[in-house]
KOLTIBA-665517 format. One record per residue (C-alpha): x, y, z. Coordinates in Angstrom, 1 decimal. Each point is the difference from the previous one (the first is absolute). Example, Ala and Ser with C-alpha at 12.3 -4.5 7.8 and 13.67 -1.06 7.14 Angstrom:
BEGIN
SITE        x        y        z
SITE     12.3     -4.5      7.8
SITE      1.4      3.4     -0.7
This chain:
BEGIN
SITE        x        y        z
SITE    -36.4     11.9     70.8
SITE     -1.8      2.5      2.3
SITE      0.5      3.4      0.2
SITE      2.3      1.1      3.7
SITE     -1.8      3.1      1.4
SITE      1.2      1.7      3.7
SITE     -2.8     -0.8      2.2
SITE      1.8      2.5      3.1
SITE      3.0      1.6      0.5
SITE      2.9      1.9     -2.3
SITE      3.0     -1.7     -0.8
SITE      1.7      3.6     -0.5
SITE     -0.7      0.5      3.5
SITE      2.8     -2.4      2.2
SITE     -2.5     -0.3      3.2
SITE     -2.4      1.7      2.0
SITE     -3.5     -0.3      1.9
SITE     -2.8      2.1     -1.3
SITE     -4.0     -0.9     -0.9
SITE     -1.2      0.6     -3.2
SITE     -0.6     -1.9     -3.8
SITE      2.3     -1.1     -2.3
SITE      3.5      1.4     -0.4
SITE     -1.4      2.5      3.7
SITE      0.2     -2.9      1.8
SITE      4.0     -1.0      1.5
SITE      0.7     -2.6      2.3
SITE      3.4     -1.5      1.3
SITE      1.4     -3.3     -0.9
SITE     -2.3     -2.2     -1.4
SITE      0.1     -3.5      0.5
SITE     -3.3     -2.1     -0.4
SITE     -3.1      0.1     -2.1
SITE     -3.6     -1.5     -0.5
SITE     -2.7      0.5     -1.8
SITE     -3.8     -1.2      1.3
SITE     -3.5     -0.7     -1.4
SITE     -1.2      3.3     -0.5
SITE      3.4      1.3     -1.4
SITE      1.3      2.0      2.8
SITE      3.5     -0.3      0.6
SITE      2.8     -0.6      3.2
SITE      3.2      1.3     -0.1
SITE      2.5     -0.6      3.3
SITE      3.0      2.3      0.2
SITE      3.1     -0.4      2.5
SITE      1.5      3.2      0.5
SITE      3.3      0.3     -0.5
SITE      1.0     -3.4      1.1
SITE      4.0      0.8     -0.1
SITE      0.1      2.2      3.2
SITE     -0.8     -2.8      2.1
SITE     -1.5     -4.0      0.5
SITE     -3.0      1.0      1.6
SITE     -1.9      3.5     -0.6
SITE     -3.2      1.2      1.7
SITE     -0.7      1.4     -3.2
SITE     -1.8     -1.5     -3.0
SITE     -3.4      0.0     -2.0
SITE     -3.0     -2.0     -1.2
SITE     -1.8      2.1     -3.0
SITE     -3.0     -0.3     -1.3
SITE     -0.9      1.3     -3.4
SITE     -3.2     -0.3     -2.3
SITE     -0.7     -0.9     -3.2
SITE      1.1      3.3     -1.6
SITE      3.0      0.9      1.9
SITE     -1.8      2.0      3.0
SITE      2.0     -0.7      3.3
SITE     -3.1     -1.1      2.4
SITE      1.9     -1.1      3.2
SITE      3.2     -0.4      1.9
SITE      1.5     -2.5      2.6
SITE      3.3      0.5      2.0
SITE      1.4     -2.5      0.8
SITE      4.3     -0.7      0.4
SITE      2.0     -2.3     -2.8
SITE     -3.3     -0.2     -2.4
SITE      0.8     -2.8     -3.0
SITE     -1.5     -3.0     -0.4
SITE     -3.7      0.6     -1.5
SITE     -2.7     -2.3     -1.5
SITE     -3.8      0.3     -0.7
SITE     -1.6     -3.0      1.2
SITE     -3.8     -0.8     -1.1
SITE     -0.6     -2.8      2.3
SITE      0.9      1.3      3.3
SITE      0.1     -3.5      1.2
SITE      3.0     -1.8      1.9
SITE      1.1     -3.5      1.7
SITE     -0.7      0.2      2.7
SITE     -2.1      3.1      0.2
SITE      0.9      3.2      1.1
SITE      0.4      0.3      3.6
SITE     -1.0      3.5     -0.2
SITE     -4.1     -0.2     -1.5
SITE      0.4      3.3     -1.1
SITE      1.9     -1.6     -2.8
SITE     -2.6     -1.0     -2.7
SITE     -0.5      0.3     -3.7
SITE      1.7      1.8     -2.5
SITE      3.0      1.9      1.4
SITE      3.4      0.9     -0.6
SITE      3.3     -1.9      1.4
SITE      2.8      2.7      0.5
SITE      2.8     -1.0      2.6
SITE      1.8      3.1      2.2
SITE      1.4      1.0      2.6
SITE      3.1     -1.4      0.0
SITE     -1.2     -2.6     -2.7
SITE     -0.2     -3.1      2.2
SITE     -4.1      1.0      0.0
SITE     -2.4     -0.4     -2.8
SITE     -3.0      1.7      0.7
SITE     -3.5      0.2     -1.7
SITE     -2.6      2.8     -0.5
SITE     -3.1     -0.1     -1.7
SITE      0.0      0.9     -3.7
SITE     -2.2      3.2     -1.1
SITE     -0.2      0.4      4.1
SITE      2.0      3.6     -0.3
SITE      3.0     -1.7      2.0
SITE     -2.1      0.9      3.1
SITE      1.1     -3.2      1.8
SITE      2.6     -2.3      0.0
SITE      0.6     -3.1      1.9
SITE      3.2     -2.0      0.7
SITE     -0.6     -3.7     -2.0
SITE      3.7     -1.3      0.5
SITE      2.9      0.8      2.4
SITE      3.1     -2.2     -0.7
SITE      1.8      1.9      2.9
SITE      3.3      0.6     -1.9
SITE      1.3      2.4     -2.4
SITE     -0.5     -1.1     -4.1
SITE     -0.3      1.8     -2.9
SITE     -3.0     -0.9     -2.0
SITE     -0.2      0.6     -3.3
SITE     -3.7     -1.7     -1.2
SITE     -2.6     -1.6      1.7
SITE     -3.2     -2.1     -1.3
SITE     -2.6     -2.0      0.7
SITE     -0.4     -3.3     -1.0
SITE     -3.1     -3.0      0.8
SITE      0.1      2.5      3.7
SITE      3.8     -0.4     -0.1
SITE      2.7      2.7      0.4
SITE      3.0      0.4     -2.1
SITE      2.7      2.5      0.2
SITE      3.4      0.0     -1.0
SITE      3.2      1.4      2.2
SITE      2.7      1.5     -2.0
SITE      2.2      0.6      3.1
SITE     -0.2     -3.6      0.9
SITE     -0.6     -1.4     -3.2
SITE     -3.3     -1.7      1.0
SITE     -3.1     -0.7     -1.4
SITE     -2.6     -1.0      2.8
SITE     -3.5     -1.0      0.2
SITE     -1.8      0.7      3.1
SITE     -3.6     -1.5      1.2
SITE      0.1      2.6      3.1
SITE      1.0     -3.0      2.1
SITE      3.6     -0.1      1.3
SITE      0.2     -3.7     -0.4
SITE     -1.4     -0.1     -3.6
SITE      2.4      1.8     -1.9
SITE      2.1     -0.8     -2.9
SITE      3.0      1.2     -1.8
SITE      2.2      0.0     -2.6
SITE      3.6      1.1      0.5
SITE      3.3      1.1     -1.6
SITE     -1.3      1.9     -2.3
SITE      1.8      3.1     -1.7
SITE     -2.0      2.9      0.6
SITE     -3.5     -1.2     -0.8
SITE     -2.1      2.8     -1.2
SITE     -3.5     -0.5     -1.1
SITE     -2.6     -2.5     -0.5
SITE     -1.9     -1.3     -2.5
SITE     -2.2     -3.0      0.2
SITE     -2.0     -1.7     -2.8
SITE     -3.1     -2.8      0.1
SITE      1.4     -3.5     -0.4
SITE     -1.4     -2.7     -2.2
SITE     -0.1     -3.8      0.7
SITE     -1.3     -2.0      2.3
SITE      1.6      1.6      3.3
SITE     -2.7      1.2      2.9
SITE     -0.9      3.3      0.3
SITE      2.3      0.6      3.5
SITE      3.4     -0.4     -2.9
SITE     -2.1      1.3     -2.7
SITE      2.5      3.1     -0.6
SITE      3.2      0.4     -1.7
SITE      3.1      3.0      2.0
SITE      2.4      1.2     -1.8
SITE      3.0      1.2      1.8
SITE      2.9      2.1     -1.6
């Protein structure tokens, strides 16, 4: 077993907002986390999500390797967030700005998942789904260009191409919380070459 150290953040303090490394850093409400290639590290964080359904307010941080707090996004009802290498999708992104390794994070009122690009100091972000109504997301990924997220308000897990009319889900579940998905063996094709567990 691997030693648990406290990359950001002091679980004496209950919640704030401040810049710094280690335990000097506070944020509000953390929900989501990812990790990519070159070990920097996403955190989303809701704000206070009992006052009310949808909130202006929310975050996308950005920390390095060591802890050091190197950019911000605002951005309301932060929670769903995932590293994705491939920064590929079926069908492709309508927006072109959308390419290569990013990060998935949905907001603003959690019926988006947006994507920025990862290392990219959160200096852009662009608008890659927009399911119109209100969800709660609780994880999102990527599979063979293929997006999953599960709904734990409507007890959903989807899988969206980015096309309304190629979309698939799977219903009455109880609360479905996060994902995990594992390489399949056998002689299946790659397009059902992966294994989702749902509890």
């Amino acid at each position: 077993m691997g030693v648990v150290t406290t990359l950001a953040g002091d679980p004496s303090v209950w919640f704030g907002n401040a810049d710094g490394t280690g335990s000097a850093a506070q944020f509000n409400g953390p929900q989501g986390v990812a990790v990519d290639g070159a070990g920097r590290v996403y955190c989303t964080a809701w704000f206070n999500r009992t006052n009310a359904l949808f909130q202006s307010t929310g975050t996308l941080y950005q920390f390095g390797p060591d802890g050091a707090r190197q950019a911000t996004l605002a951005i309301g009802n932060a929670s769903a967030c995932h590293y994705d290498a491939s920064g590929s999708y079926v069908p492709a992104a309508g927006n072109a700005s959308i390419s290569g390794p990013g990060v998935l994070f949905s907001g603003n009122g959690m019926q988006d998942v947006w994507w920025s690009a990862a290392g990219g100091l959160l200096a852009a972000s662009y608008k890659l789904l927009d399911l119109g109504d209100w969800r709660n997301y609780l994880d999102v990924d990527v599979v063979d260009g293929r997006l999953f997220f599960t709904d734990v308000e409507q007890g959903v897990l989807w899988r969206r191409t980015g096309d309304a009319s190629r979309q698939a889900v799977l219903s009455g579940l109880f609360t479905p919380a996060y994902l995990a998905f594992a390489p399949e063996t056998g002689p299946e094709p790659p397009l059902v070459g992966t294994l989702v567990a749902v509890r």
